[in-house]
C-alpha positions as CSV (number, residue, x, y, z in Angstrom):
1,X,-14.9,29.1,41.3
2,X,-18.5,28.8,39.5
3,X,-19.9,25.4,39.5
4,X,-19.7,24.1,36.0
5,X,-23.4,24.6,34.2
6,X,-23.8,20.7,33.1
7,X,-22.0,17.8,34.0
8,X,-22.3,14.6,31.9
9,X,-20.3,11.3,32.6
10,X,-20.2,9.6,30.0
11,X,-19.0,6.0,31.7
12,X,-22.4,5.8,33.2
13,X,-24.6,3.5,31.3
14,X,-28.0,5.2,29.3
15,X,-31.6,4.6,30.3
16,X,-32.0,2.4,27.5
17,X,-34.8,1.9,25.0
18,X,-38.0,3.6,26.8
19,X,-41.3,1.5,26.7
20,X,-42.9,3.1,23.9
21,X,-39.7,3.2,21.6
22,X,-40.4,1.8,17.8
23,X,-37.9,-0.6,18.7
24,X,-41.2,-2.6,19.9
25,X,-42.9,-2.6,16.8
26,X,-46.4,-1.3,18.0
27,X,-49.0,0.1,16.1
28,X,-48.9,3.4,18.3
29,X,-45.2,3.4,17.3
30,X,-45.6,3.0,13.8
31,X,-46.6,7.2,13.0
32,X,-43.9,8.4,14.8
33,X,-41.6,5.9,13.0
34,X,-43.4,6.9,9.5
35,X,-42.8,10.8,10.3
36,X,-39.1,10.5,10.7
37,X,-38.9,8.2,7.8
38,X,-41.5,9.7,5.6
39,X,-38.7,11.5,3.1
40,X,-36.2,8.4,2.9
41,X,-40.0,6.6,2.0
42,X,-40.0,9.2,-0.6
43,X,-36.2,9.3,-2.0
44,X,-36.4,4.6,-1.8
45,X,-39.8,5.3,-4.4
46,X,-38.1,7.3,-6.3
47,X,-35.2,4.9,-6.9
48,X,-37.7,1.7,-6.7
49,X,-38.8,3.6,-9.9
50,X,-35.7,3.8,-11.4
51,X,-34.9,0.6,-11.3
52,X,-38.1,-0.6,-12.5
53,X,-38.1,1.6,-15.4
54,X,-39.5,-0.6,-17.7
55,X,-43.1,0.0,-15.5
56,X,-42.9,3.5,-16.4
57,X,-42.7,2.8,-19.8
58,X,-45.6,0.5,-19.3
59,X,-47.6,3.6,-18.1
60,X,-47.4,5.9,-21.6
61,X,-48.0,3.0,-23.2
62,X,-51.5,2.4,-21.2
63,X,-51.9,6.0,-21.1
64,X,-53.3,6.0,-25.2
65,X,-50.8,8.9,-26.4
66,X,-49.7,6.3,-29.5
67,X,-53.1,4.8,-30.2
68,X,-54.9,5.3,-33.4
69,X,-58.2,6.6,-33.3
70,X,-61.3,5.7,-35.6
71,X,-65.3,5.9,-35.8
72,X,-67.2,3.0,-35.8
73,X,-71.0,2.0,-35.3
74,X,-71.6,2.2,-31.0
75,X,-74.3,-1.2,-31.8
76,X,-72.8,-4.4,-32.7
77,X,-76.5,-4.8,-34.1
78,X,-75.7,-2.3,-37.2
79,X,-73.0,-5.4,-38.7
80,X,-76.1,-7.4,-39.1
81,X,-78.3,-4.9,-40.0
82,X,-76.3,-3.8,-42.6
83,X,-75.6,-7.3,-44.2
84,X,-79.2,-7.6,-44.0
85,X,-78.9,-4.6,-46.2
86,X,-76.7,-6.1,-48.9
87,X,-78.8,-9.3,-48.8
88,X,-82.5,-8.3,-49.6
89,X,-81.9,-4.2,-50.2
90,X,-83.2,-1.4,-48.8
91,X,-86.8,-1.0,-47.1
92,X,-87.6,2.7,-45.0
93,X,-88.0,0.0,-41.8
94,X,-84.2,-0.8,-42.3
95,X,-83.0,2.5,-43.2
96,X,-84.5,3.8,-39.5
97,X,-82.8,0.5,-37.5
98,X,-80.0,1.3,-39.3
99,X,-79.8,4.7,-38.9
100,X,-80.7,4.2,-34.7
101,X,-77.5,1.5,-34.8
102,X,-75.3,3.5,-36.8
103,X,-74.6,6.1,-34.4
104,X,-70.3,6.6,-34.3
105,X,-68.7,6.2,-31.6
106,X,-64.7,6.4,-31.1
107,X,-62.5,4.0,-30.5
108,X,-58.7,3.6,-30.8
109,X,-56.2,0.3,-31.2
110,X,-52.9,-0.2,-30.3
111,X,-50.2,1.9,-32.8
112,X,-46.9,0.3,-33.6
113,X,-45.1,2.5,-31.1
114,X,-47.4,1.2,-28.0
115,X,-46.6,-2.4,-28.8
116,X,-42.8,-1.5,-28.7
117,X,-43.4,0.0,-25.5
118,X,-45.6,-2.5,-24.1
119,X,-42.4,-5.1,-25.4
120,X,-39.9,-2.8,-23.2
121,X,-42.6,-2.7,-20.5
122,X,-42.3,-6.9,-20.2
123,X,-39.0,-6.8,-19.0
124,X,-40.2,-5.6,-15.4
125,X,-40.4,-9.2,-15.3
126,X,-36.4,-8.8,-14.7
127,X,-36.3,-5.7,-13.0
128,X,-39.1,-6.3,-10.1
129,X,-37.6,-8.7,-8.2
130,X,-34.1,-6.5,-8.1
131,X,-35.9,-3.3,-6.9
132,X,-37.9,-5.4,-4.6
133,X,-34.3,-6.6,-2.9
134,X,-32.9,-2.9,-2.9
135,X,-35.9,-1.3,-1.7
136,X,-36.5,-4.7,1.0
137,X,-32.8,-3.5,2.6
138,X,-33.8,-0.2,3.2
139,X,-36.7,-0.4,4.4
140,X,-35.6,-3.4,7.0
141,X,-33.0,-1.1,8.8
142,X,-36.2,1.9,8.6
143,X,-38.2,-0.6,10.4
144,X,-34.8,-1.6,13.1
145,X,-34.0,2.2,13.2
146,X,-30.4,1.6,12.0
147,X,-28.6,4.2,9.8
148,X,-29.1,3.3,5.7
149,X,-26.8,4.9,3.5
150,X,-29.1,6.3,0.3
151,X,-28.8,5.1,-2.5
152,X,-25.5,3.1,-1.7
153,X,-27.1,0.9,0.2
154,X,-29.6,0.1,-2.3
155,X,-27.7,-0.6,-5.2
156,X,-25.5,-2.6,-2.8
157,X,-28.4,-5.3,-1.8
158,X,-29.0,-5.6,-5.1
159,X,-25.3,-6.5,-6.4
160,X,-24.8,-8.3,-3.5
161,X,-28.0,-10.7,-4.1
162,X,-28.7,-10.5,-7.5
163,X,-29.2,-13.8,-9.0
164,X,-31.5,-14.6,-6.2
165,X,-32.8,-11.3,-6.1
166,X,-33.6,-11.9,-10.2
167,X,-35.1,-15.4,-9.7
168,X,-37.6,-14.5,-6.9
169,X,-38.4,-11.9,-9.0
170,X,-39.5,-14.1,-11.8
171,X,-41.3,-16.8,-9.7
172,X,-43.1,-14.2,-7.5
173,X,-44.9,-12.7,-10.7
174,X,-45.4,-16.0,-12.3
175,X,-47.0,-16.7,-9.3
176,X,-49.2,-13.8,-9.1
177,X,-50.3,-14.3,-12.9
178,X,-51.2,-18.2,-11.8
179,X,-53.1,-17.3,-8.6
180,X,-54.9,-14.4,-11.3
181,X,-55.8,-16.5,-14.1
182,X,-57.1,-19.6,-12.2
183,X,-59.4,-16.6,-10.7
184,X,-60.3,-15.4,-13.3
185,X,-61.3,-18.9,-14.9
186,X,-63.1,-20.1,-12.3
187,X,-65.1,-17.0,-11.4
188,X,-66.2,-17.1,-15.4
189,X,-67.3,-20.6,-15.3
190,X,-68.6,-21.0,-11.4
191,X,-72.0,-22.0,-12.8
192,X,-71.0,-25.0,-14.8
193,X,-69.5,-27.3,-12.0
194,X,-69.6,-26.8,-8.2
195,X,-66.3,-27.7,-8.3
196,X,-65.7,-24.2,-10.2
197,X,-67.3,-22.9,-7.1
198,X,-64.9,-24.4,-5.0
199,X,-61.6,-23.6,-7.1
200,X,-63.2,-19.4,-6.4
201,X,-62.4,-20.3,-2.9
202,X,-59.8,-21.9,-3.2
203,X,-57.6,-19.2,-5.5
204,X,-58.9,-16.7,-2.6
205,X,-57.2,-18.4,0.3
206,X,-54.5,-18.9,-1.7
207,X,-54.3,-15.2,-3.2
208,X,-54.5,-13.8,0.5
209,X,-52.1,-16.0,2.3
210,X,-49.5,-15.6,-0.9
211,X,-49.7,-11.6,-0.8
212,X,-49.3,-12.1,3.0
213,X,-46.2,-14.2,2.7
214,X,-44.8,-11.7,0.3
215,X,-44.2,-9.2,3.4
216,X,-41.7,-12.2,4.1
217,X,-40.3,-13.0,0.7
218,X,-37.8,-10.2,0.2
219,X,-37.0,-9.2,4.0
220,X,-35.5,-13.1,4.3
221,X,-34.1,-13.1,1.1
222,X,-31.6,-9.9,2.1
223,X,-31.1,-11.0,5.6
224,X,-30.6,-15.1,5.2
225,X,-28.8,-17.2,2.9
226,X,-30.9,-19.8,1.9
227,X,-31.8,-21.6,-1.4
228,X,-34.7,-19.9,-3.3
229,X,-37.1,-23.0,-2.3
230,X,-36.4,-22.6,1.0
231,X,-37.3,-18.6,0.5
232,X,-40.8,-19.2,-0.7
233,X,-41.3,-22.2,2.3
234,X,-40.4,-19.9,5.3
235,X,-42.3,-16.6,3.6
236,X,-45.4,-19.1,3.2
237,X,-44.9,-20.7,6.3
238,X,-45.0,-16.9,8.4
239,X,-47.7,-15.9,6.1
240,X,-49.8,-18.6,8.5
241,X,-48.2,-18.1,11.8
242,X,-47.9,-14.5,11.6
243,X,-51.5,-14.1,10.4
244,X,-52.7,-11.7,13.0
245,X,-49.6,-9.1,12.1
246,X,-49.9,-9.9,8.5
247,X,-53.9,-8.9,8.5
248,X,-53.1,-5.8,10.4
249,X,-50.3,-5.1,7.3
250,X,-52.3,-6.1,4.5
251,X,-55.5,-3.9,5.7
252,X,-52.7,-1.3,6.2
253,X,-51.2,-1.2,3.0
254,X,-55.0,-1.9,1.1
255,X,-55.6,1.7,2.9
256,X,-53.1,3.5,1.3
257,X,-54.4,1.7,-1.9
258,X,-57.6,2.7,-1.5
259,X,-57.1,6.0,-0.1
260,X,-54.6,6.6,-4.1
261,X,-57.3,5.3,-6.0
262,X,-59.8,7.8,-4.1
263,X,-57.5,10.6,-4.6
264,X,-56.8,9.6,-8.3
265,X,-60.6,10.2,-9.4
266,X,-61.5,13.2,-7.5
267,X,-58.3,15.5,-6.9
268,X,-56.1,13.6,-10.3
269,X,-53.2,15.7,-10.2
270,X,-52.6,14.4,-6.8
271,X,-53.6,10.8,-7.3
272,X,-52.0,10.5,-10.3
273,X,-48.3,11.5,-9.0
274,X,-48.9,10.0,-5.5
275,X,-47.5,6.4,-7.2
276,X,-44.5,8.1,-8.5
277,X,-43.6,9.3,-5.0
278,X,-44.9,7.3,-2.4
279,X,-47.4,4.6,-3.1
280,X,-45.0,1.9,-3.6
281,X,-42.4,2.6,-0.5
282,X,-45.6,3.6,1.8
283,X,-47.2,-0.5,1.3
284,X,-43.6,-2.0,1.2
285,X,-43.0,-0.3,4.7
286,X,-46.3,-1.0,6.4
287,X,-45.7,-4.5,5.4
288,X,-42.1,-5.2,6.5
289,X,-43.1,-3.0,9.8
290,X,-45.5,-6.1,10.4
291,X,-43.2,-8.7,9.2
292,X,-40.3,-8.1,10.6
293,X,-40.7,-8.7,14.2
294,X,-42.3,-12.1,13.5
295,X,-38.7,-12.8,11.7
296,X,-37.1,-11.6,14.7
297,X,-38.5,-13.9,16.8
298,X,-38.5,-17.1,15.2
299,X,-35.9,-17.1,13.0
300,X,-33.4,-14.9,14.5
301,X,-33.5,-15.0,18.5
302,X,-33.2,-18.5,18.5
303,X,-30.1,-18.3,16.7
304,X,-28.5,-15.9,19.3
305,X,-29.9,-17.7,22.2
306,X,-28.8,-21.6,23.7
307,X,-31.8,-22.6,21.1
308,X,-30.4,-24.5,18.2
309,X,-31.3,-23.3,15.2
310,X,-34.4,-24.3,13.5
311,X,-33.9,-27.5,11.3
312,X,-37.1,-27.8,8.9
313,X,-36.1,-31.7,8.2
314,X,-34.1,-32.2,5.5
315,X,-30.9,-31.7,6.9
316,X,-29.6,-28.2,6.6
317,X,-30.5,-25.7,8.9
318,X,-33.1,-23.4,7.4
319,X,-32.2,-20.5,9.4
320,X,-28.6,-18.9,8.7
321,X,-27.7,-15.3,9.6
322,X,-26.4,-13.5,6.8
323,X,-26.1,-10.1,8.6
């Protein structure tokens, strides 16, 4: 009798993960783990999109197709020039500045059709934080290697978490547009106090270590119950402790940023569709790739080893597995 050709018993254990396996969240690990995921990256854009349609409204409404257009005088000098003009009346000296200042430029200003649009386009404010949760659940079992079911899944994290998943939403942009503006104030009027100079500083410490403890903010909120405070504490909180992960992520995701904008002004077809099919999912998955194993560590072995879980001090424990 012929020796059968393979023989497999399937009561001995595996080999296990091998050293090397994505499962240890190296940078060497990271491409191989981005080339098997690179079209669910693709299809969890696409619906990140969907959701957040009110941002694609926002783009034709940036995008000038509903602007009027006019001529005006390119010098700002020609106004006074030409009430100069109506003033003391016309000399050949004035004629010639005026005629130099009064070269036409174009210009356009908002139609009533772009001001609807930019009105739809504000209610990403309630849409964001919702796509965020969805897009934050797929990508976390992407990162874990476990099976995702698209675009079930998606929708799923969002029903399941919305109200939270609305109200981080809200705060994280509000956020964003504080941390902005005070920038924007103090870089404007540096020169008047050195206290201005210090409040430049200041918004930049607090700008990096915020976008860092975003990798946090939505990966916790799908995985943890926990109040919304306590959300934004523990994301801030591993946006200082997991610094040296969270640099590698942020230079990560600036990359692909930078590498868009590059291909948006020399090859624009390209860089201009890039966003609507990658960009987003590409910087949320670099970031959660470096997140997560620092929430694996502190918040989650504990809680599966003799370590009680940890207690941040006002009596309820801040780390709950939600599963």
């Amino acid at each position: 009798m012929k020796k059968p050709i393979l023989s497999i018993d399937y009561t001995k254990p595996g080999k296990g993960v091998k050293k090397g396996s994505s499962k240890l969240f190296t940078f060497q690990n990271f491409f191989p783990l981005l080339k098997r995921k690179i079209w669910g990256l693709i299809k969890v854009n696409l619906l990140w999109l969907v959701v957040n349609f009110p941002l694609l409204v926002g783009f034709f409404a940036l995008s000038g197709w509903f602007d009027y257009s006019f001529s005006t005088p390119s010098d700002p000098l020609w106004a006074i020039l030409s009430g100069i003009e109506t003033l003391s009346g016309q000399s050949p000296e004035l004629a010639a500045l005026m005629g130099t200042a009064g070269v036409q430029m174009t210009m356009s200003r908002y139609g009533t059709v772009t001001l609807i649009l930019f009105g739809v386009a504000a209610l990403a404010v309630f849409t964001f934080g919702l796509a965020n949760t969805g897009m934050a659940y797929i990508l976390r079992g992407y990162t874990k290697e476990e099976y995702v079911d698209m675009p079930d899944d998606f929708f799923i994290a969002i029903k399941k978490n919305f109200g939270q998943g609305l109200l981080v939403g809200v705060l994280d942009i509000l956020i964003v547009v504080m941390i902005m503006f005070a920038s924007v104030f103090y870089l404007t009027n540096y020169q008047y106090s050195f206290f201005f100079s210090i409040g430049i500083f200041i918004c930049l410490i607090l700008g990096v270590l915020y976008t860092m403890s975003r990798f946090y903010l939505y990966p916790i909120l799908i995985t943890f119950k926990l109040p919304v405070r306590k959300i934004f504490k523990n994301a801030f909180i591993f946006s200082i402790i997991g610094f040296k992960r969270n640099l590698v992520g942020l230079f990560g995701a600036l990359a692909v940023i930078v590498i868009n904008l590059l291909l948006y002004w020399f090859i624009m077809p390209i860089g201009g569709l890039f966003p609507f099919f990658i960009t987003f999912a590409l910087t949320s998955f670099i970031t959660t790739y470096a997140a997560w194993p620092n929430i694996k560590r502190v918040m989650i072995d504990p809680y599966y080893t003799d370590k009680k879980p940890v207690d941040d001090g006002d009596g309820d424990p801040v780390f709950v597995d939600r599963g």
